[in-house]
DSSP file (Angstrom, degrees, kcal/mol; ACC not computed):
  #  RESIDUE AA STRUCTURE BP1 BP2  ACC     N-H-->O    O-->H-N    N-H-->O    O-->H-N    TCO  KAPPA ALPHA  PHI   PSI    X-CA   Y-CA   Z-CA
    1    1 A X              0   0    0      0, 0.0     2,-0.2     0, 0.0     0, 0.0   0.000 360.0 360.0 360.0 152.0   12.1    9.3  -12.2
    2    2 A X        -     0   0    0      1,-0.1     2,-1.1     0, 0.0     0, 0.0  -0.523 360.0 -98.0 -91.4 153.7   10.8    8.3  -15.6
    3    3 A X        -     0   0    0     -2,-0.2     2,-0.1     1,-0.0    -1,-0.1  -0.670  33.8-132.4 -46.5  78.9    9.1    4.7  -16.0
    4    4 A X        -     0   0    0     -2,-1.1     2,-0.2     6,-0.1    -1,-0.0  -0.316  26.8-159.2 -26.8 115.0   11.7    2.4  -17.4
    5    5 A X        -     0   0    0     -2,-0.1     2,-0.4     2,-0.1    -1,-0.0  -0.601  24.4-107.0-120.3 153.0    9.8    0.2  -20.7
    6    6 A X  S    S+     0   0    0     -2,-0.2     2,-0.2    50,-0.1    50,-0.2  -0.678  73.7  85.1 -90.7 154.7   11.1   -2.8  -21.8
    7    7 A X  S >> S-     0   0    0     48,-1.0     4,-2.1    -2,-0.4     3,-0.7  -0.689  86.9 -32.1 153.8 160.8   12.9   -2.9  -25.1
    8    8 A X  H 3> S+     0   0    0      1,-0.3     4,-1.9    -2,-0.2    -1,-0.2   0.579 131.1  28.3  38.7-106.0   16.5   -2.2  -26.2
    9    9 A X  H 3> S+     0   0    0      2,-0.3     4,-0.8     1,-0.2    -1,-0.3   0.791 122.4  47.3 -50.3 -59.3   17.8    0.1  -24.4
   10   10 A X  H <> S+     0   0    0     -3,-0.7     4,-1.2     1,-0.2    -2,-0.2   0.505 108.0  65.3 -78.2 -13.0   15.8   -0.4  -21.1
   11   11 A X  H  X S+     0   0    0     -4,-2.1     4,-1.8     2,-0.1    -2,-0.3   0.907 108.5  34.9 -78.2 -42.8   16.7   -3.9  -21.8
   12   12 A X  H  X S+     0   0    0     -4,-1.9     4,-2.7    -5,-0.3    -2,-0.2   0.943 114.1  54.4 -65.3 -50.9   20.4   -3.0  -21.3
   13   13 A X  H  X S+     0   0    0     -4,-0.8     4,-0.6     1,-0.3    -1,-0.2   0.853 115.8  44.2 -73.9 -40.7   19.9   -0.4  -18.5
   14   14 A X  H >< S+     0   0    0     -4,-1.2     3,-1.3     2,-0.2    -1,-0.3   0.924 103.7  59.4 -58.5 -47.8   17.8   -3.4  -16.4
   15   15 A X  H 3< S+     0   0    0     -4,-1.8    -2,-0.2     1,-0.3    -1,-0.2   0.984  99.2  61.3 -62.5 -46.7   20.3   -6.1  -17.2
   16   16 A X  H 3< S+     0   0    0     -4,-2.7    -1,-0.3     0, 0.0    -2,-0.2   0.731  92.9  95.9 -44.9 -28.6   22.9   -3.5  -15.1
   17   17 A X  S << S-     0   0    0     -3,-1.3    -3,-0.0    -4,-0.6     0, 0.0  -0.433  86.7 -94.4 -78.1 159.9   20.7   -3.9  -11.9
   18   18 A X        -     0   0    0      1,-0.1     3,-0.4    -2,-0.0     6,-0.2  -0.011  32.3-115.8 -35.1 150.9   20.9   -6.0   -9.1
   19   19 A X  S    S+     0   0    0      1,-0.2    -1,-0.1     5,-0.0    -2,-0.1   0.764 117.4  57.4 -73.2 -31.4   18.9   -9.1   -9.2
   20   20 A X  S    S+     0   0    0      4,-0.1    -1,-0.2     3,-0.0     5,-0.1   0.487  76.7 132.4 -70.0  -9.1   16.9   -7.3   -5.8
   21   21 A X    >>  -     0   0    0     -3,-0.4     3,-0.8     1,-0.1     4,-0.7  -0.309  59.1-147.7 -35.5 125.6   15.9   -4.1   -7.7
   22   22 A X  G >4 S+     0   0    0      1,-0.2     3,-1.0     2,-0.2     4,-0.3   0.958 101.2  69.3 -52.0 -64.6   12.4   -3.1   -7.3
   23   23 A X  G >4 S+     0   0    0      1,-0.2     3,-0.8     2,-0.2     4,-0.5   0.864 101.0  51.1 -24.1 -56.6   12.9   -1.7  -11.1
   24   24 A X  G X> S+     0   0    0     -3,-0.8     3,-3.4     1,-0.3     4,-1.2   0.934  91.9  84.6 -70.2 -45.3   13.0   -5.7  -12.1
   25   25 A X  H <X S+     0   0    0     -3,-1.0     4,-2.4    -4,-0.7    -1,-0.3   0.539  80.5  51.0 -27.1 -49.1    9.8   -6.6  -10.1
   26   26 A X  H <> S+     0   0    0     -3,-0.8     4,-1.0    -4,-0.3    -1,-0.3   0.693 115.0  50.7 -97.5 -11.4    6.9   -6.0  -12.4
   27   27 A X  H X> S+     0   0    0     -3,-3.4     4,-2.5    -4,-0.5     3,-1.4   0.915 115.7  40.3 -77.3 -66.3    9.0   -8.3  -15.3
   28   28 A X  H 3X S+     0   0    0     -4,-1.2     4,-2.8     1,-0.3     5,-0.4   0.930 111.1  58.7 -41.5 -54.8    9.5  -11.0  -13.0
   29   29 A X  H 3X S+     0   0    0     -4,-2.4     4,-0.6     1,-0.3    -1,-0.3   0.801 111.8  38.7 -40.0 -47.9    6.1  -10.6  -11.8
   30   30 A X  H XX S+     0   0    0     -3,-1.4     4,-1.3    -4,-1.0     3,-0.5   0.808 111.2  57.5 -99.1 -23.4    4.5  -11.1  -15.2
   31   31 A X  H 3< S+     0   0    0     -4,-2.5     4,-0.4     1,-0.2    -1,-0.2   0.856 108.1  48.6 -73.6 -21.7    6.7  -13.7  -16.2
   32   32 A X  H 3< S+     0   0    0     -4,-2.8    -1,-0.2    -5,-0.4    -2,-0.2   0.666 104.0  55.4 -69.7 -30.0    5.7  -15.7  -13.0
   33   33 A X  H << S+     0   0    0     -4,-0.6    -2,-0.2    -3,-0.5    -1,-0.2   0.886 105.2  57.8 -84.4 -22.9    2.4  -15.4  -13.5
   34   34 A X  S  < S+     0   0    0     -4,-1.3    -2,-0.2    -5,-0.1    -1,-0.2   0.611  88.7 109.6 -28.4 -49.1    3.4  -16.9  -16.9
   35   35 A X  S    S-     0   0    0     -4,-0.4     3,-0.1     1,-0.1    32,-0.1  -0.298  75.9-112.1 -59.8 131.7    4.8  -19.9  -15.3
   36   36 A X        -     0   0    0     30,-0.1     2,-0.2     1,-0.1    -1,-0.1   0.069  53.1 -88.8 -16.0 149.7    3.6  -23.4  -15.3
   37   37 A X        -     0   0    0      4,-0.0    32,-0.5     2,-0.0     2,-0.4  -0.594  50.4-175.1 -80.5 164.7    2.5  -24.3  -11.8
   38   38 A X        -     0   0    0     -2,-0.2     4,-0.1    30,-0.1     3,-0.0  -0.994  37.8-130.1-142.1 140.2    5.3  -25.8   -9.7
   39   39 A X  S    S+     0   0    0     -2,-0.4     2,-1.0     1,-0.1    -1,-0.0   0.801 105.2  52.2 -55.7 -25.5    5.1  -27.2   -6.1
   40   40 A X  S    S-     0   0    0     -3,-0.0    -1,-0.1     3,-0.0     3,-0.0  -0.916  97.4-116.2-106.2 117.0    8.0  -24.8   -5.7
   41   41 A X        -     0   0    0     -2,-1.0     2,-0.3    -4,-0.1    -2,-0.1  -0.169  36.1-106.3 -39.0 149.2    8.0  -21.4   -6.5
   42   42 A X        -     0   0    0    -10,-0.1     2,-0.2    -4,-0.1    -7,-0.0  -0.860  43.3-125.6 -76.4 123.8   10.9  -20.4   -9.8
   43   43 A X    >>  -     0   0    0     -2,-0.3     4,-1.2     1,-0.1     3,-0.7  -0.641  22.5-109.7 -84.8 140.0   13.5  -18.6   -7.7
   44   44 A X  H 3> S+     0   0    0      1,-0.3     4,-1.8    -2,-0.2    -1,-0.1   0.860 113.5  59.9 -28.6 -67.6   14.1  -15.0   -9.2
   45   45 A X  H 3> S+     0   0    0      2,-0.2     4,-0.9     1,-0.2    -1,-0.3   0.834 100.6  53.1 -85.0   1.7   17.0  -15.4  -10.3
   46   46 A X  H X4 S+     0   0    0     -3,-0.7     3,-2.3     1,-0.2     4,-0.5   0.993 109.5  45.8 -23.4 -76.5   16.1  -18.1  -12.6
   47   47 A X  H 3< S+     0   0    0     -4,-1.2    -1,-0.2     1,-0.3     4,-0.2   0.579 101.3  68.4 -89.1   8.8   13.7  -16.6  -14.2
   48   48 A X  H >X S+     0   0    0     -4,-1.8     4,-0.8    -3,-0.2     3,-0.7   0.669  95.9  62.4 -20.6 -51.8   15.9  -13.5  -14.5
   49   49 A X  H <X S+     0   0    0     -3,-2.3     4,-2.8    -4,-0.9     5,-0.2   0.901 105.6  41.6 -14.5 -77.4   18.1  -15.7  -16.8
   50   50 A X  H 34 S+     0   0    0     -4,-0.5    -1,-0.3     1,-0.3    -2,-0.2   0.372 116.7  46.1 -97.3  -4.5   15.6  -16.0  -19.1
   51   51 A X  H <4>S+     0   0    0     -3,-0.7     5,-1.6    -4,-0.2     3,-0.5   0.465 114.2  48.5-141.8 -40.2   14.2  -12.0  -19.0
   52   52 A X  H ><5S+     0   0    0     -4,-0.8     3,-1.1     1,-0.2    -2,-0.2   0.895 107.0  58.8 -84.7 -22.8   18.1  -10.3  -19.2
   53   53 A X  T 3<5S+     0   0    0     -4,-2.8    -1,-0.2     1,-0.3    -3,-0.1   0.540 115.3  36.3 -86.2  10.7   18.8  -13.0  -22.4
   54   54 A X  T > 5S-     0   0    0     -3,-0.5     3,-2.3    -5,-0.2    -1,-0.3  -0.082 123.3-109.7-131.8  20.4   15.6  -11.1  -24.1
   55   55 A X  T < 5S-     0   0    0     -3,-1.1   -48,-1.0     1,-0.3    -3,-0.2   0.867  74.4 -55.2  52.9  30.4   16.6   -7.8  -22.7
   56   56 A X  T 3 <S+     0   0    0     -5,-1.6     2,-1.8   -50,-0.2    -1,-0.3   0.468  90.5 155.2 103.2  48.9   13.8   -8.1  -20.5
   57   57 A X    X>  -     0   0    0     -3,-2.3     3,-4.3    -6,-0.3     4,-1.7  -0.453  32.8-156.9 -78.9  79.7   11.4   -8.5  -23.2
   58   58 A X  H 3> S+     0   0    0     -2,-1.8     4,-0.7     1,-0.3    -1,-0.2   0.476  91.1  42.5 -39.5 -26.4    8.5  -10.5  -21.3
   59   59 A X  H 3> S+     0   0    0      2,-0.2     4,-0.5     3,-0.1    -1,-0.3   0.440 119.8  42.6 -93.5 -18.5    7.0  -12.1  -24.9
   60   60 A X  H <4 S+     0   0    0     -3,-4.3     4,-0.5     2,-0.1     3,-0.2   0.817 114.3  46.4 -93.8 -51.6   10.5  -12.9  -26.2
   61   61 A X  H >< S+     0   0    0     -4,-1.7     3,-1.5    -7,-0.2    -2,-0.2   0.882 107.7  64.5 -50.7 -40.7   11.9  -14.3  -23.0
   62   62 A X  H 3< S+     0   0    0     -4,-0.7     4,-0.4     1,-0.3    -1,-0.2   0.855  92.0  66.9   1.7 -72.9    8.3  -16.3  -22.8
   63   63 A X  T 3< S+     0   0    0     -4,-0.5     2,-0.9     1,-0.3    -1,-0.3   0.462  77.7  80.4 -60.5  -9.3    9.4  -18.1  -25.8
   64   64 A X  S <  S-     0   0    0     -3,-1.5    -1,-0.3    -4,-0.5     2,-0.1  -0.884  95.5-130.8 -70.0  83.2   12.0  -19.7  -24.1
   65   65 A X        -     0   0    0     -2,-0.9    -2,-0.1     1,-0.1    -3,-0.1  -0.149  15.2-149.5 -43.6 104.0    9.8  -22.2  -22.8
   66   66 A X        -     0   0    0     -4,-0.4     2,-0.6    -2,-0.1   -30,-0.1  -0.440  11.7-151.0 -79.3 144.8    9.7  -23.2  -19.0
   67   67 A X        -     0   0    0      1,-0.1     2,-0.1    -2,-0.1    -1,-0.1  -0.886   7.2-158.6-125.5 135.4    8.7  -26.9  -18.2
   68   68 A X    >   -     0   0    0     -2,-0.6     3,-1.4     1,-0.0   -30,-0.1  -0.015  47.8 -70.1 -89.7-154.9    7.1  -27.3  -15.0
   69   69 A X  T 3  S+     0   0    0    -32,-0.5     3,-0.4     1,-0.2   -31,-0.1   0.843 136.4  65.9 -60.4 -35.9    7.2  -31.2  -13.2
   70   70 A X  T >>  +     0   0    0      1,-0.2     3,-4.2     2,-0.1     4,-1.5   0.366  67.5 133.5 -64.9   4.1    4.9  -32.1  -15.8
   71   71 A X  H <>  +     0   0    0     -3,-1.4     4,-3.3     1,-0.3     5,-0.2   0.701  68.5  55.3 -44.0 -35.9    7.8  -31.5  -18.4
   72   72 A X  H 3> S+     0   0    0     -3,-0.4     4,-1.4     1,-0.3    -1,-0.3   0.926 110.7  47.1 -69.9 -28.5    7.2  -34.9  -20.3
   73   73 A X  H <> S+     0   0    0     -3,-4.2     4,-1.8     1,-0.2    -1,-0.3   0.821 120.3  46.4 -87.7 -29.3    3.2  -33.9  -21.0
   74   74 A X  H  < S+     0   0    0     -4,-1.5     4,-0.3     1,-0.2    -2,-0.2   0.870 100.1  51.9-132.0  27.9    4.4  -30.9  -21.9
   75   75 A X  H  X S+     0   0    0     -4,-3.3     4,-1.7     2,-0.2    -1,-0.2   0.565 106.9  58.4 -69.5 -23.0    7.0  -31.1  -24.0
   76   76 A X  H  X S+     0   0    0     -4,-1.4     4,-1.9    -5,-0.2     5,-0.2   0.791  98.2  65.7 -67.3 -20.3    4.9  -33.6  -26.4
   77   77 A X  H  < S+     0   0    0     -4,-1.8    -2,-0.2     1,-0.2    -1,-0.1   0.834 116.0  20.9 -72.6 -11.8    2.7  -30.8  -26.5
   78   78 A X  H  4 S+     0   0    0     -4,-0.3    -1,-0.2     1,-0.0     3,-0.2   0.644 141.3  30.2 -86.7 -35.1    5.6  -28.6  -28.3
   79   79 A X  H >< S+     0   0    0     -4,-1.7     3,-3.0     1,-0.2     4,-0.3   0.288  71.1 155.7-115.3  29.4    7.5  -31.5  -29.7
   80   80 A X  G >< S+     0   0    0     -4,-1.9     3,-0.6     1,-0.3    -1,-0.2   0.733  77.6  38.7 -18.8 -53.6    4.8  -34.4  -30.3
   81   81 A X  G 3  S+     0   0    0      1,-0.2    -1,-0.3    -5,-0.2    -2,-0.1   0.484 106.4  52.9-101.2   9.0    6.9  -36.0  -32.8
   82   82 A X  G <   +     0   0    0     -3,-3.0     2,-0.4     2,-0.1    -1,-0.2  -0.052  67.8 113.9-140.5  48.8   10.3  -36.0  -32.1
   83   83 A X    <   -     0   0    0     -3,-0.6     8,-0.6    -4,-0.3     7,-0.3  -0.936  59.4-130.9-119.0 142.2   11.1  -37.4  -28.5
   84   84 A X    > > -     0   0    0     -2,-0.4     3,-3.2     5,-0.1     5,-1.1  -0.252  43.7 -83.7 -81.6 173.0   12.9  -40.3  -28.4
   85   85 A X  G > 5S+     0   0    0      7,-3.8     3,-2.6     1,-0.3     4,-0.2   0.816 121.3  67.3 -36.7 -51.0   11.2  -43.1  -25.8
   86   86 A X  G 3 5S+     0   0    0      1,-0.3    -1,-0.3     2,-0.2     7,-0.1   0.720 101.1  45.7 -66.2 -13.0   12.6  -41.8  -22.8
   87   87 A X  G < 5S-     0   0    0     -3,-3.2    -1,-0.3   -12,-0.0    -2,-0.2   0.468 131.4 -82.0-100.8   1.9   10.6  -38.7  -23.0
   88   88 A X  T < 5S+     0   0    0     -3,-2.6    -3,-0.2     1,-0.5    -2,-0.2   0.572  86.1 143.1 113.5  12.4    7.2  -40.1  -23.8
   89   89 A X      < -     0   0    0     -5,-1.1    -1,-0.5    -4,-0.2    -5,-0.1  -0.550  42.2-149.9 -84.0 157.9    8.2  -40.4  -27.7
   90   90 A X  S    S+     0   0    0     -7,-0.3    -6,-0.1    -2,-0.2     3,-0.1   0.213  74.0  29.1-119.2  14.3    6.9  -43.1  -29.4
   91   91 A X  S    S+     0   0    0     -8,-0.6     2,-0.3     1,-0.3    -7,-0.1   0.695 107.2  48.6-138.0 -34.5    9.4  -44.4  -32.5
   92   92 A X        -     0   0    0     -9,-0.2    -7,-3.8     4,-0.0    -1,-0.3  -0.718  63.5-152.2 -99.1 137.6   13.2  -43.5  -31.8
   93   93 A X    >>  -     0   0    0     -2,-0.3     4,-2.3    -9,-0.2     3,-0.6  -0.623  38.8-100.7 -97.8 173.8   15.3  -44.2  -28.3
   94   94 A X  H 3> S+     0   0    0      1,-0.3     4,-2.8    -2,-0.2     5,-0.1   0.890 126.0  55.5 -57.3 -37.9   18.0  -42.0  -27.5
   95   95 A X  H 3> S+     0   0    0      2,-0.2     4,-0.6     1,-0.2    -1,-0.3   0.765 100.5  56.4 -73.4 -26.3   20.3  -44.3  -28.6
   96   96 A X  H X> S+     0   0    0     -3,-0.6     3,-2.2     2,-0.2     4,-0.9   0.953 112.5  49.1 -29.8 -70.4   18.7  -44.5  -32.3
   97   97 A X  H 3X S+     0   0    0     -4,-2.3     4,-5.4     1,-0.3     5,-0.3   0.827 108.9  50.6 -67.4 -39.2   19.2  -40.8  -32.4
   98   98 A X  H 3X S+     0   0    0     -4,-2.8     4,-1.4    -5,-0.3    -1,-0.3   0.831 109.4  46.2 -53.7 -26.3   22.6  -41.0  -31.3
   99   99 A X  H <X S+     0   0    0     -3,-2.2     4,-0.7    -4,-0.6    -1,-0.2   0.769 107.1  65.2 -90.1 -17.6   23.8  -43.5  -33.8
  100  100 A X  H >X S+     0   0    0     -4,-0.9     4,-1.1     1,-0.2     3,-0.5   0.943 107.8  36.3 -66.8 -54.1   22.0  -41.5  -36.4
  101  101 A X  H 3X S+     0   0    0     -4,-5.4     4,-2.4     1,-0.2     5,-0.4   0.871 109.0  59.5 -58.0 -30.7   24.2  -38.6  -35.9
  102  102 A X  H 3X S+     0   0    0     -4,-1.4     4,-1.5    -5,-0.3     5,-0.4   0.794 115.1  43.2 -62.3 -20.5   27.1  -40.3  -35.4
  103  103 A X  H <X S+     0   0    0     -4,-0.7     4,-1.1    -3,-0.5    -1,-0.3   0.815 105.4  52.1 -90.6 -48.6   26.2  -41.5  -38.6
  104  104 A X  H  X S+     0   0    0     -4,-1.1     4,-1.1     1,-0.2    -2,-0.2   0.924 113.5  54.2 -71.7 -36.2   25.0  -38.4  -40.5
  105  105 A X  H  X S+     0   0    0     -4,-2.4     4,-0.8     2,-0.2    -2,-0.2   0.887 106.7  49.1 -34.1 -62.1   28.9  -36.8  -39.2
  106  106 A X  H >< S+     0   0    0     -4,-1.5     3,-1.9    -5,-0.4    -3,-0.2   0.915 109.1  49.8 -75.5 -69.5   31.1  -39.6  -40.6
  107  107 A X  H 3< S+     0   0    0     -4,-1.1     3,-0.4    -5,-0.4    -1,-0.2   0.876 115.0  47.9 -33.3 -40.0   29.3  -39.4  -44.0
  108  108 A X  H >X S+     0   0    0     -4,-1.1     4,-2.4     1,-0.2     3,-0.6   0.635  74.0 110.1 -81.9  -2.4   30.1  -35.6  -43.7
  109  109 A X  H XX S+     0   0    0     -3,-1.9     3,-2.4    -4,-0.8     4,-1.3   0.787  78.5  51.1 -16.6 -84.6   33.8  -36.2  -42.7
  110  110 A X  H 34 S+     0   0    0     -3,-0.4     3,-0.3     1,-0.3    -1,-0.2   0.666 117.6  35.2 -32.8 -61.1   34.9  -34.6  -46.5
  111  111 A X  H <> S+     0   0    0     -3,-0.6     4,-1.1     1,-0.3    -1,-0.3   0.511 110.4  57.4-102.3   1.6   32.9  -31.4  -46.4
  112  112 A X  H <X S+     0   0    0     -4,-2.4     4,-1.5    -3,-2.4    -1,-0.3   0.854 114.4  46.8 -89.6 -30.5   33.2  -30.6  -42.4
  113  113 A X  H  X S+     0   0    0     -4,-1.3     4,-0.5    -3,-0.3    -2,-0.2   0.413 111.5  49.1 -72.4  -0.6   37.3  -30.7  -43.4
  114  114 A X  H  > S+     0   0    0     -5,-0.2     4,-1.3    -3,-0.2    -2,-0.2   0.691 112.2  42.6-115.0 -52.9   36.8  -28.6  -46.3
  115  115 A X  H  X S+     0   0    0     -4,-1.1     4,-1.8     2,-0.2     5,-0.4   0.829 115.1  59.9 -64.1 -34.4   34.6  -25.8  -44.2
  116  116 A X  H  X S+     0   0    0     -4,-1.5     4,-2.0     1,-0.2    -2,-0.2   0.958 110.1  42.9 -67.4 -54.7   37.7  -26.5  -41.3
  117  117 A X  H >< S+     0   0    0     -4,-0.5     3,-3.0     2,-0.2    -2,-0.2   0.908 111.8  44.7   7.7-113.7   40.1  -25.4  -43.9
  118  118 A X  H 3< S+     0   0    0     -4,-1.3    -2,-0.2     1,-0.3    -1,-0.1   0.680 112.9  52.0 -25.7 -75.3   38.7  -22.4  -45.5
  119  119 A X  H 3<        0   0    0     -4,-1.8    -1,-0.3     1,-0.3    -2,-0.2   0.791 360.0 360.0 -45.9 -45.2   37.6  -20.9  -42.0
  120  120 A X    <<        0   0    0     -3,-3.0    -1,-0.3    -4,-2.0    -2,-0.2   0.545 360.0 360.0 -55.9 360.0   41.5  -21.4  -40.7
């Protein structure tokens, strides 16, 4: 039986197996080794998720970052400047952010009823 590659195609033909196929192993495998460390192991299908929604593309699924226990160190280390306080940000709290939108919405009242429109 021929070798099964990731990409397209083989991305489709993968997503169709079982979550216990032997075919899935050597993706999971590198995507694991991938992983942050965890007191817990990632159960398979977890990181399955993240491997069938890239069509089992091991560098695209990647990019849909996994946060280990440590999430708050390392989520500044992607987002340094825009978590609010509860996540280890230092100038907006969640609620700042909230009110902001709430904010930025009602000013857009006019043209989000104008887009509601058209699309209906």
């Amino acid at each position: 039986m021929a070798e099964v590659r990731p990409g397209p195609a083989a991305g489709l033909q993968l997503s169709a197996l079982p979550d216990h196929s032997p075919l899935l192993q050597p993706s999971l495998a590198e995507l694991r080794r991938r992983a942050p460390p965890s007191p817990r192991p990632l159960p398979d299908a977890f990181l399955l998720r993240f491997l069938r929604a890239r069509d089992f593309d091991v560098d695209l699924a990647w990019r849909v970052h996994m946060h280990g226990n440590n999430y708050k160190q390392t989520l500044l280390q992607h987002f340094p400047d825009i978590l609010p306080v509860e996540y280890g940000g230092e100038e907006f709290s969640m609620e700042d952010i909230c009110q902001e939108w709430t904010n930025f919405i009602l000013k857009s009242e006019d043209y989000l009823s104008s887009i509601s429109e058209t699309i209906q």
